[in-house]
N, C-alpha and C positions, 0 to 999 in steps of 0.2 A: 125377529120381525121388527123389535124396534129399529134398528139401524138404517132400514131402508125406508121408514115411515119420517126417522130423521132426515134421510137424507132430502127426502122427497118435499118436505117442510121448506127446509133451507133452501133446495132449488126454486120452490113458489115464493121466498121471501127474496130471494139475491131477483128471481126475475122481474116480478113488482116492480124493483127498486128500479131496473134496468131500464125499467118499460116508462115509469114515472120521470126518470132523469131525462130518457128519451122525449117523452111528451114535456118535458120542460125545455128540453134545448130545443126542441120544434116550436115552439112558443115565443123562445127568448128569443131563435133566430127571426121570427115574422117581427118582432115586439124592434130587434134592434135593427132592420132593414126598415121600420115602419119609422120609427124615430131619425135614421140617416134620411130619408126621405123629406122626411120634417125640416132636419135641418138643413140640407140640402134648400127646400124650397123658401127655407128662413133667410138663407143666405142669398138665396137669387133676388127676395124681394129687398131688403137689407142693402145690397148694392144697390138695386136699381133705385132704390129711394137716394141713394149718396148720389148716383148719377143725374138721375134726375129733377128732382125733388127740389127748390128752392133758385134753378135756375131762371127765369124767370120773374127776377127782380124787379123795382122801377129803378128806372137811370135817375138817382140823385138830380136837383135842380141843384145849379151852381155848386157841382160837386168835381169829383177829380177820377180820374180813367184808374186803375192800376194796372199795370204791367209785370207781371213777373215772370220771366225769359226761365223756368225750372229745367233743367236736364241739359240734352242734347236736341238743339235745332233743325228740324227735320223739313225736307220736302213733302211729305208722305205719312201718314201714320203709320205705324210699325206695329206688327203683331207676333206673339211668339203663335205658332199655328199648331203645337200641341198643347191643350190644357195643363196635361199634368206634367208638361216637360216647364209649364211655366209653372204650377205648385212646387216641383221636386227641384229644378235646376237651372243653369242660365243664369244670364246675367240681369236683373229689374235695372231697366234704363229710364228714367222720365225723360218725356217729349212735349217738343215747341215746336206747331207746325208755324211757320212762316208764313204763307200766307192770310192768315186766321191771325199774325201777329198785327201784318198791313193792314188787313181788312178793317180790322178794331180801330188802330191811330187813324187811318183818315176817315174813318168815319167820325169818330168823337172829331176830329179836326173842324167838321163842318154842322158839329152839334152843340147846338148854344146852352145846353143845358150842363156840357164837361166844360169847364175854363183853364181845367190845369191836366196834368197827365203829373202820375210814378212811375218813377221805373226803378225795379229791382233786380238785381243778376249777381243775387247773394249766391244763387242756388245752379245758377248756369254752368253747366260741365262745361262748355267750348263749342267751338263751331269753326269751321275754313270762313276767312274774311271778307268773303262777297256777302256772305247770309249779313253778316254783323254789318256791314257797309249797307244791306240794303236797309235793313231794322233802323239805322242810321240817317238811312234820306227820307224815312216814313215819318221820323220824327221832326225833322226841319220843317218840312211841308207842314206838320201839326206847328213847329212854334210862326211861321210865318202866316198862320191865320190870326197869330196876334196872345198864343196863351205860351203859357211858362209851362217848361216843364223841370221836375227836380228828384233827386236820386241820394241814394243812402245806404251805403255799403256798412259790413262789419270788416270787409277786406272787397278788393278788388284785383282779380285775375287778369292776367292780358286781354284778355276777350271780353271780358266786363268790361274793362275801366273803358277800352273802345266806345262800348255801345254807353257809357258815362259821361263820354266824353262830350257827348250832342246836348246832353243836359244843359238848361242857364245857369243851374245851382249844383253843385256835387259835397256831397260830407261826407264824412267818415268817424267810425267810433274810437276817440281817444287809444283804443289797445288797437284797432289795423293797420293795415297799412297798402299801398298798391305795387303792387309788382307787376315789374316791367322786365323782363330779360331780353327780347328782340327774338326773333325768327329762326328757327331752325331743321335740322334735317339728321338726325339719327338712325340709325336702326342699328340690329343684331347680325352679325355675320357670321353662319354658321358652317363655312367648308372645313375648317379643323375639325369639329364637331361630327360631321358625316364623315370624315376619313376615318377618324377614332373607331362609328357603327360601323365602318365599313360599307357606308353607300353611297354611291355614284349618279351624280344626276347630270345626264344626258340632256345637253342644251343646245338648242338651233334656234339664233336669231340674226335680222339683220339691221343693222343701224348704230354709227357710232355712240349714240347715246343712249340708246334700246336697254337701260340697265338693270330691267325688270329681270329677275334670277338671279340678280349677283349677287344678293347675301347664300347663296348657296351654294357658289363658287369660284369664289373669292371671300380671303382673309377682311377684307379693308374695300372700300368704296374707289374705285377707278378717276385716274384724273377726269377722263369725260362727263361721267357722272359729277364727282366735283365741281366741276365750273358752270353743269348745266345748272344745279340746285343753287349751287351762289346766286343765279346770275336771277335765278327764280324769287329766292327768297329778296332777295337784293330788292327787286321789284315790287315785291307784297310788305316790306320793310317801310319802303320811301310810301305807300300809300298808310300804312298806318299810322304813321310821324305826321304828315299831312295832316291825316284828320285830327291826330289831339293836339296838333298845333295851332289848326284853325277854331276847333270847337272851343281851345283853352284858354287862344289868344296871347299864346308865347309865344317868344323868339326862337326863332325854328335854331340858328348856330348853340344859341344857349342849354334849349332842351336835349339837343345830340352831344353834347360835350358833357351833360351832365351822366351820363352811364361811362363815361372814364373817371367822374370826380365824385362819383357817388360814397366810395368810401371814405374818401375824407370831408366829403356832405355830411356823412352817417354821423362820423365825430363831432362833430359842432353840433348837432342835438343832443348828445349822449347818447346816440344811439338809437332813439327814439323812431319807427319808423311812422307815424300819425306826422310827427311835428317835421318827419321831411317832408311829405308831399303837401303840407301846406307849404313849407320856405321852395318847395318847387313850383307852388301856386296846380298845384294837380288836382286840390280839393277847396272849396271856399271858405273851408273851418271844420270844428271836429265837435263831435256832437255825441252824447248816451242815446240812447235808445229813447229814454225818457222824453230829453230834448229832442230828439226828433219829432216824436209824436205832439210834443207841444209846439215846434214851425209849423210841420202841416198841420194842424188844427187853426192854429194862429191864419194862416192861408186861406184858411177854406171857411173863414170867420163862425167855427164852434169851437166848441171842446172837447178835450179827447176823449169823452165818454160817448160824443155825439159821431164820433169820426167815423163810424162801418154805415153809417147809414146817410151820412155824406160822400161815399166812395164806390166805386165798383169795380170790380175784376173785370177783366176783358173777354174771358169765356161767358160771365154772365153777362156783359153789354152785348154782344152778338147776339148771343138767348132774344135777349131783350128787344131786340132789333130787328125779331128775323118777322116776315111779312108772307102773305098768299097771295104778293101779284102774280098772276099770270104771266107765263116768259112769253115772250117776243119768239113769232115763229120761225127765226132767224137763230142761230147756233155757231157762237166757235168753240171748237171741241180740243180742249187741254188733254194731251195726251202724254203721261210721265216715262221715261228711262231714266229710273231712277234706282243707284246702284250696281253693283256688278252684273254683265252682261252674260248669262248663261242661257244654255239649250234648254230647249221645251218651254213648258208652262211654272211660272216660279209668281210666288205671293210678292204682297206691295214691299218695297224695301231691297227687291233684286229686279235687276233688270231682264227677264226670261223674255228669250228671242220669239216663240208662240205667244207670248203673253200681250208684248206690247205692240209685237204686228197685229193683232188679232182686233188690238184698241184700235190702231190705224185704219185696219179695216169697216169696224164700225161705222167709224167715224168719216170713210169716203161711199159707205152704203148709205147712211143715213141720207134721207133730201134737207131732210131743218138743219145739216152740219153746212156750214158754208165756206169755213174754212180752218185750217189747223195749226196749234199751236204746241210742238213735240218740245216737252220742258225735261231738257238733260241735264241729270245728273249724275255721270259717273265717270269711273276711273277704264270703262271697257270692260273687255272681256272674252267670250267668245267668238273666233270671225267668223265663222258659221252663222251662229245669232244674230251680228252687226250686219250681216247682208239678208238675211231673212228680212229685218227690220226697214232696212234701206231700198229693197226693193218696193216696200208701201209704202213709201216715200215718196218714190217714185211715178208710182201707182195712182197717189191720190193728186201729184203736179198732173199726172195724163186726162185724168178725170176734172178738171179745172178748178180744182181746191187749192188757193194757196196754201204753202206749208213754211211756218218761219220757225228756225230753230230759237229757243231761251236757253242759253246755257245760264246755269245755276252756278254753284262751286264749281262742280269737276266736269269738263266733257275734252278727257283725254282720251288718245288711243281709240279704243274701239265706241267711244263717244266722240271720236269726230266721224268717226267712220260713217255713223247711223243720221250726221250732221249736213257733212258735206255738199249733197246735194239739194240742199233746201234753198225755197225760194230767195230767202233771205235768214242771215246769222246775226244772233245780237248776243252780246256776254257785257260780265259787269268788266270793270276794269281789273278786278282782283279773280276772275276767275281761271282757273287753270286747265289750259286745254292745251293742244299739239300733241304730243308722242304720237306722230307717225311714224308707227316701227309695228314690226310683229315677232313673236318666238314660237318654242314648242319644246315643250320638256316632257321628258318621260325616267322615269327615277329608276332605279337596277338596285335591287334588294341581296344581290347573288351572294356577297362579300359575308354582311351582315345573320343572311340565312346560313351561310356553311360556319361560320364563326361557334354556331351552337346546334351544329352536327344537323344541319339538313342541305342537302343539296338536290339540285336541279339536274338532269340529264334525257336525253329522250332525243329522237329522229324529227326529221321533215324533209317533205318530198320537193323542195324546191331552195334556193338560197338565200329565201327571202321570210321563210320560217322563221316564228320568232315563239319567245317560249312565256311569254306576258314578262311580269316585271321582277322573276329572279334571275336574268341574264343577259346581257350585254345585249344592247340591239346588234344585229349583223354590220357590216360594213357595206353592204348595198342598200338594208333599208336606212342606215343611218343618212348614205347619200340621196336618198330616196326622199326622206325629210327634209335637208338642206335644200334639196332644190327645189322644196314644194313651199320650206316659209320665203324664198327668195321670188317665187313665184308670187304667194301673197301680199309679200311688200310691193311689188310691180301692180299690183292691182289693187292695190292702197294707192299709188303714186297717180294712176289713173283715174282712180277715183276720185280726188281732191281737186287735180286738174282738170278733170271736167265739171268738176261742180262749182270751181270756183275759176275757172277760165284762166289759167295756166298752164305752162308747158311743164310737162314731166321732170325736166331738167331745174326746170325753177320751184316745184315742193320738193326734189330732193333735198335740193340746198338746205330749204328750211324744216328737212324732217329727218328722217336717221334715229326718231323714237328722241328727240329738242321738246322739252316743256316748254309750254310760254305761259306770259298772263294775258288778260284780254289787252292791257294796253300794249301789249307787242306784240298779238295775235292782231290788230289792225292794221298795225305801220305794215306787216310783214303780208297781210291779205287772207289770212284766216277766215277772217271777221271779218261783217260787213258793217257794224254800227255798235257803240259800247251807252247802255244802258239797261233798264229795268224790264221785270216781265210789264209793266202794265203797257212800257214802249212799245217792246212786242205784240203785243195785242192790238192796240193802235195802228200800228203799221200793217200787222193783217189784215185786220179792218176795213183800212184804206185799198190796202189792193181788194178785197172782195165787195167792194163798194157798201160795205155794210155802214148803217148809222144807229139803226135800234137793233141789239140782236143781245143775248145772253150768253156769258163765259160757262162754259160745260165742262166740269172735271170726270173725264171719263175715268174711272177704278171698279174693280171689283168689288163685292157686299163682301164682306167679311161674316163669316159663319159667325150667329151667334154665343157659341161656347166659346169659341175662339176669341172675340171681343171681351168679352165677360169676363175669365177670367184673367186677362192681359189686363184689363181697366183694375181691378181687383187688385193683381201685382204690383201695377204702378201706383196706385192711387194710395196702396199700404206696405208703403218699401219696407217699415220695420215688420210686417207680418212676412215679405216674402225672406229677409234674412235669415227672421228664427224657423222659416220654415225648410229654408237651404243650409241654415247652418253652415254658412260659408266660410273659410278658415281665410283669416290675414296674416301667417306667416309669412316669413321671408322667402323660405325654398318655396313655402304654395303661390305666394305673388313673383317671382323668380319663373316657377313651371310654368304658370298662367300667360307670363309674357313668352313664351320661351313657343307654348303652344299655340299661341295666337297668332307670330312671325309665320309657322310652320303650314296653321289654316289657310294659307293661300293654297294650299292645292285643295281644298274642296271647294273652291269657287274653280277649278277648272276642268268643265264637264265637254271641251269640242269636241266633235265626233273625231273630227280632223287633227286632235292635236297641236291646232292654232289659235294663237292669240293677241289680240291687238288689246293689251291693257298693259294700262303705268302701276305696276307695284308699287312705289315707291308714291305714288297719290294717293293709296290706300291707307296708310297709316294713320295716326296721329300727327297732327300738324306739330310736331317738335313743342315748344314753351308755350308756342301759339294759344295752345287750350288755358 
């Protein structure tokens, strides 16, 4: 009998224990759901105090603006749109919205309380040379109301030293230096590469300079493409020599002779790259960090203990600035295409063909919109999309809304497409538009899949059966394609022509997928007038007979989780690294570039398979950044 009175013991003791560990993990799990909660709401308030919190300064009397240009120069605010795709992955980019850059300079330009302006572009990734050219004429305007501005690099990138360039004063710190290499046009050419996987990508385009796809097949960049990009860069080349010629006040033959004689420049300093760009007159002396802080102080007549409370940021001068007038029941409505041009609905940062017809739409239902200003920026994308778009274009000329296009940096291809018809077109000189051309690719995996033993086989009741992308399109739909993107370049050709009152015969001349800049988008009739968005606004103005009315940027609300934790990522780039644990090897920054050439086919979503985008406007601007 004892055995079973053991046993019976032991089973009341082990189940206790079961039942206790249980009511303890029921415990611990409320206890640590109730603590994530905690910190969870730790952290929501936590940011929003960073966010918030302190902006709202007073604007210094007889103090100094600061400018600091951090990341990448945006049209747009940019969001990653999954939270945790922005904790776990992706790439943390800081952002410079541009106009929020403008807004600040000429406002401090006309306030007596800033006498000087900083500018710093320590921290500037790059930007295409219209944004830097406009940052550039924001600042004249500020020194022509009569105040100095001055700048202090530890180094100076091509794209910096530009926007340094408008400075009265420029230093640098004894160890930088400024680098200059000139303008270029790179990429990766991948048809060895897919021969190797054994994949075939199926291309139909028309237009001798149409060279969007050729790194995919083709070894080497085509003479056409060749002379287009020379003739491209050639042009955005001569405007950036201009501007550090005239801001610098050299001799324009002297300064272009000196990138042949730079290495034996180099030698006569020892090497030194500080004490060249002073003997090139690039900088007006070389300065510690220390010393800096003791000019501006010296300038701004305190000391450098006194100097954060003689000074403000430009995010918090705005803060500072912002008012509860009443708008004017008068409206023009800024409506963005800004970035690749894809089908449906797509967040700020893509151009979605629903998305920013939908704004257009708004914007010709509303009665306080009087008139519309469509600010493009992109390289195109889907012609599906670009005619979606162009048709409220359209729409809102029938409705008697003027409509004037702003071209930004890029309104090629399927951004002139969504252009063409507007009232009136204005671009900077440096921005790059044309590529009137179209393609359509569709990729054949057949090779690559039988390679590791799967193949494709199977019927269709017609000759026009196709088996998706493990097998060769047919040879009737492939002609079936050809004569549909030759179709849409006919109607691209027509489109231009009637928007810009020309004969068909005369934009072929000047289209065939030909980049231009704005100053040869004029000569050639692209373009109807080269200057700024605020020209543009004036000019619509005038035609809608407005005099009091308020600028409207039409965009979507950004979900709050979505905000939050973007602002979070950017605002604490070192939290998002160690939370990405991103590797800087070779082969991983190798794959990385390798993957990101390749990412062009996830911006191409036509229904149609057609596209009016410049590839090769997509990239990074070669040394430019």
């Amino acid at each position: 009998m004892r055995k079973p009175i053991s046993m019976s013991i032991i089973k009341v003791i082990f189940s206790s224990i079961w039942k206790a560990l249980g009511l303890f993990w029921t415990y611990f799990r409320k206890f640590q759901s109730a603590v994530g909660t905690l910190l969870f709401i730790g952290l929501v308030v936590l940011l929003g105090m960073s966010l918030f919190n302190g902006d709202k300064v007073p604007v210094p009397e007889q103090g100094a603006l600061v400018v600091s240009l951090d990341g990448v120069i945006q049209e747009q605010k940019t969001y990653n749109q999954s939270p945790l795709q922005a904790m776990t992955g992706g790439e943390v980019k800081r952002q410079t919205i541009l106009r929020q850059v403008i807004k600040a300079i000429d406002m401090a330009a006309e306030d007596d309380r800033i006498t000087m302006m900083i500018i710093n572009v320590d921290r500037l990734a790059g930007s295409l040379p219209s944004k830097l050219h406009y940052i550039g004429d924001a600042m004249s305007r500020f020194k022509e109301a009569g105040k100095k501005i001055y700048t202090y690099g530890n180094n100076f990138s091509q794209s910096g030293y530009l926007i340094a360039s408008y400075a009265d004063e420029v230093y640098l710190n004894p160890y930088g230096a400024v680098l200059m290499y000139g303008y270029s046009s790179y990429q990766n050419y991948f048809k060895d590469f897919l021969d190797k996987i054994k994949v075939e990508v199926q291309l139909f385009r028309v237009g001798k300079y149409k060279s969007a796809m050729e790194p995919f097949i083709r070894g080497d960049m085509s003479p056409a493409a060749k002379e287009a990009s020379l003739a491209l860069m050639g042009d955005l080349w001569s405007e950036y020599t201009a501007s550090i010629v005239q801001g610098r006040n050299l001799e324009k033959d002297k300064f272009l002779a000196s990138f042949d004689q730079v290495v034996n420049d180099l030698g006569g300093v020892n090497g030194d790259l500080a004490e060249l760009a002073v003997s090139y007159n690039l900088v007006d002396g070389l300065k510690t960090r220390e010393q800096w802080r003791e000019f501006v102080a010296e300038k701004l007549g305190t000391d450098i203990a006194d100097l954060q409370d003689k000074s403000i940021g430009y995010h918090a001068y705005l803060a500072a600035n912002a008012n509860g007038i009443i708008p004017p029941k008068n409206m023009i409505a800024v409506v963005y295409a800004n970035g690749t041009i894809k089908d449906g609905s797509q967040p700020a940062g893509e151009a979605g063909g629903d998305t920013v017809s939908r704004h257009l739409r708004e914007a010709r239902l509303n009665d306080k919109v009087k008139a519309v200003i469509l600010r493009v920026n992109s390289p195109g994308g889907s012609a599906y999309a670009s005619e979606i778009i162009r048709q409220e274009v359209l729409l809102l000329k029938k409705a008697g809304k003027p409509v004037v296009v702003s071209m930004g940096s890029l309104a090629a291809s399927g951004g002139y497409w969504i252009s063409a018809n507007a009232d009136e077109i204005w671009a900077a000189p440096t921005t790059i538009t044309g590529s009137i051309g179209i393609f359509g690719v569709i990729p054949n995996f057949e090779g690559t899949l039988s390679a590791i033993g799967i193949n494709t086989d199977g019927v269709g009741t017609t000759p026009l059966s196709v088996a998706g992308l493990s097998k060769p399109l047919p040879e009737k739909v492939k002609a079936i394609f050809q004569r549909t993107i030759e179709n849409g370049y006919d109607r691209f050709l027509n489109i231009v022509a009637e928007g810009r009152g020309m004969t068909v015969d005369q934009v072929h001349a000047i289209a065939q997928g030909r980049v231009w800049t704005g100053n040869q988008a004029l000569e050639i009739g692209l373009v109807d007038k080269l200057g700024t968005f605020e020209d543009a606004v004036k000019s619509v103005a005038a035609m809608a007979e407005l005099e009091d009315y308020k600028i409207s940027f039409w965009q979507d609300a950004v979900p709050w989780d979505v905000k939050l934790m973007s602002e979070l990522m950017e605002r604490n780039a070192g939290l998002g690294k160690i939370l990405m644990a991103r590797s800087t090897s070779p082969q991983d920054i190798l794959a990385a570039k390798v993957l990101k050439s390749l990412s062009i086919f996830s911006h191409l979503n036509d229904p149609n398979h057609a596209y009016v985008l410049c590839v090769s406007c997509m990239g990074e601007f070669g040394n430019g950044q």
